[in-house]
C-alpha positions in Angstrom: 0.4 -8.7 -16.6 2.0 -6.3 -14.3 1.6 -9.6 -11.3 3.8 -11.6 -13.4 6.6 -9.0 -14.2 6.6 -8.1 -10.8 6.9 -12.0 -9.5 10.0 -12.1 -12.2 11.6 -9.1 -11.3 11.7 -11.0 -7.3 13.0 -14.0 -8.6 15.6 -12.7 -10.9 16.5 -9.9 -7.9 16.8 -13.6 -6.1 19.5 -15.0 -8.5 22.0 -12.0 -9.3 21.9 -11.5 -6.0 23.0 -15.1 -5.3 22.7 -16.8 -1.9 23.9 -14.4 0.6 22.2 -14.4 4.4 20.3 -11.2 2.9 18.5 -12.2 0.1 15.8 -13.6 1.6 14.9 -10.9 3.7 15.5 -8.6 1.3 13.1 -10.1 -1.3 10.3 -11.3 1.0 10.7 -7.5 1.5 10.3 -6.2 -1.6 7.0 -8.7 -2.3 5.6 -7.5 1.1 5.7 -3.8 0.4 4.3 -3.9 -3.1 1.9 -6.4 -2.4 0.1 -4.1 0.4 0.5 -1.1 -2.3 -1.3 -3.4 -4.1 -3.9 -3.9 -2.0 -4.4 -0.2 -0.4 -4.3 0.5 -4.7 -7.7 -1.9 -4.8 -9.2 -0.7 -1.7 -8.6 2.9 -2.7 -9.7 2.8 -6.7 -12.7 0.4 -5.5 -14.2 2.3 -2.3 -13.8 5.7 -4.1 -15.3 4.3 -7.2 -18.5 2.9 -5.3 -18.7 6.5 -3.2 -19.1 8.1 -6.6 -21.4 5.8 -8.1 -23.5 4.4 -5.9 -25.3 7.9 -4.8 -25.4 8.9 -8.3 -27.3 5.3 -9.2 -29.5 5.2 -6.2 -30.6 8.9 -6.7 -31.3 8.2 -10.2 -33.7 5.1 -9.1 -35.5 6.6 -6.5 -36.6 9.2 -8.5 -37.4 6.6 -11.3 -38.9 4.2 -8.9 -39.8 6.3 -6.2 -39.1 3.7 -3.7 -38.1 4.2 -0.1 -35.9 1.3 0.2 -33.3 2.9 -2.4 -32.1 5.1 0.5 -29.6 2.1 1.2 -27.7 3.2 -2.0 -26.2 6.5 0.1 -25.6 4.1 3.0 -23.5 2.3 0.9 -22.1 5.0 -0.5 -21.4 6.8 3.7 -19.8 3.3 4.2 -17.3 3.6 1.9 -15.8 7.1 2.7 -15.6 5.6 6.1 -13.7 2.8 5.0 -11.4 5.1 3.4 -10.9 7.7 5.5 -10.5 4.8 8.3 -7.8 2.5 6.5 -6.0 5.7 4.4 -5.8 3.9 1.7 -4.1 6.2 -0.1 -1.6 6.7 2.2 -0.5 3.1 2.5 -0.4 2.3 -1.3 1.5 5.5 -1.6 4.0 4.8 1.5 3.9 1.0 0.6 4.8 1.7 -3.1 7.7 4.1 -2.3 9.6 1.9 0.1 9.6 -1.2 -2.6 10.2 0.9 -5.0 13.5 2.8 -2.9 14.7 -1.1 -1.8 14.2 -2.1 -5.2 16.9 0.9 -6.4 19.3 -0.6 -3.9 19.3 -3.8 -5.2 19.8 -2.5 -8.7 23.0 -0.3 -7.2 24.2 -3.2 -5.6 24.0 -5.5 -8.4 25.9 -2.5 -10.8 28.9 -2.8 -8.1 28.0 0.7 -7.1 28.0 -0.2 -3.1 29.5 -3.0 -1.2 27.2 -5.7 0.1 27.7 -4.3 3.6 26.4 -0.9 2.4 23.6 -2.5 0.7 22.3 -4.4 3.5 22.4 -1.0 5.7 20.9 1.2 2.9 17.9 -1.6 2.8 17.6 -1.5 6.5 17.8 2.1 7.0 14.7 2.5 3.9 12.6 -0.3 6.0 13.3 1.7 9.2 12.1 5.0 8.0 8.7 3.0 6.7 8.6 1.5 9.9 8.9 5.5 11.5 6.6 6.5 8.8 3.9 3.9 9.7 4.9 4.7 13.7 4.0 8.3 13.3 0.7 7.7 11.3 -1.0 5.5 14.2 0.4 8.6 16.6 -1.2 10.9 14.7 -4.2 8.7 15.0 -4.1 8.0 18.4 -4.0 11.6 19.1 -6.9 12.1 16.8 -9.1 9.7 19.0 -7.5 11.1 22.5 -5.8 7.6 23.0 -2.4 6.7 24.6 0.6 6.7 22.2 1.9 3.4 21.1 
């Protein structure tokens, strides 16, 4: 449900704001960010729900079944908290989430005549920049982490 009021909400962002040079860019945007937030959402919910279970599940049939092959569960489970601690999911749904939802105020000013269409496009600009810092900063920080060059 929440996949089809979000598709509307683009396509009604894309007719009151009419066809000006920025509404293309502004609403492939918008469907970018909160798509990824989507996504980093899934990965997050999903790898932190199989960390927790998986153990549990695995320790419960070994002791049941008493079988060395159930070691795999916890495996499984290590995986997992790799993957998340690798991809920061969190961190990207969050940072992902924020920015569509900070462009998706500025569209709503600008639609309420409470900036000009010049100050729009440079209030949308400036909120992708500061992703595009935040995002910059994150692979520094993880660069540094691992003793690599910065990019």
């Amino acid at each position: 449900m929440r996949k089809t009021i979000e598709k509307e909400y683009l396509k009604s962002i894309k007719e009151r704001i009419g066809s000006t040079v920025y509404t293309p860019r502004i609403c492939s945007s918008i469907g970018w960010y909160v798509s990824r937030a989507k996504l980093y959402k899934s990965l997050y919910y999903i790898l932190n729900l199989t960390a927790i279970f998986i153990p549990i599940i695995g320790s419960v049939a070994a002791i049941i079944m008493d079988k060395a092959w159930l070691s795999l569960f916890t495996a499984i489970s290590s995986a997992c908290v790799t993957m998340l601690s690798l991809f920061e999911c969190q961190n990207r749904w969050k940072l992902y989430r924020v920015t569509a939802e900070k462009l998706k105020n500025v569209v709503e000013l600008y639609l309420a005549k409470q900036c000009t269409y010049d100050e729009f496009v440079l209030e949308c600009e400036k909120i992708m920049t500061e992703e595009n810092v935040s995002w910059q900063k994150m692979l520094e920080k993880d660069a540094n982490d691992r003793g690599e060059k910065k990019y």
